[in-house]
C-alpha positions, 0 to 999 in steps of 0.5 A: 697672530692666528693659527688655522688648522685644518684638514685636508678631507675636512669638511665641516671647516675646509682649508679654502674657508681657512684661507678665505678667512687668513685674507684679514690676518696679516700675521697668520699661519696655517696648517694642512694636515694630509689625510685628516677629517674634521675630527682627526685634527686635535687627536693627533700628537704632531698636531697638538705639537704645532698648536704648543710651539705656535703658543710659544711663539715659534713660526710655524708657518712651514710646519707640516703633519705627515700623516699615512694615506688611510686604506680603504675596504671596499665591502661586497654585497653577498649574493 
């Protein structure tokens, strides 16, 4: 079994690459967390939750993270 994690706004590791790679493994599982880049994805609890349940053998393949659509500031230049 593997577990691929990625996140949407990754993009050291894009989910597609994941599921390009999920092709060649059968018994697999992966895991799209909304709203995360590439270095949100193991500081997460949620996240870190699925990995243990996958670890002891649960089916984790419906697992999702919900996480808050992140707000942007939009920064004026001053005159």
């Amino acid at each position: 079994p593997a577990l691929f994690v990625s996140g949407q706004y990754d993009c050291n590791a894009p989910p597609y690459q994941a599921e390009k790679l999920r092709y060649g493994f059968l018994d697999s599982a992966h895991l799209v967390v909304d709203y995360a880049g590439h270095e949100d994805l193991l500081s997460d609890p949620a996240v870190r939750a699925v990995i243990a349940r996958f670890l002891a053998g649960e089916d984790v393949r419906a697992a999702r993270v919900d996480r808050p659509r992140p707000s942007f500031v939009a920064i004026r230049k001053a005159r």
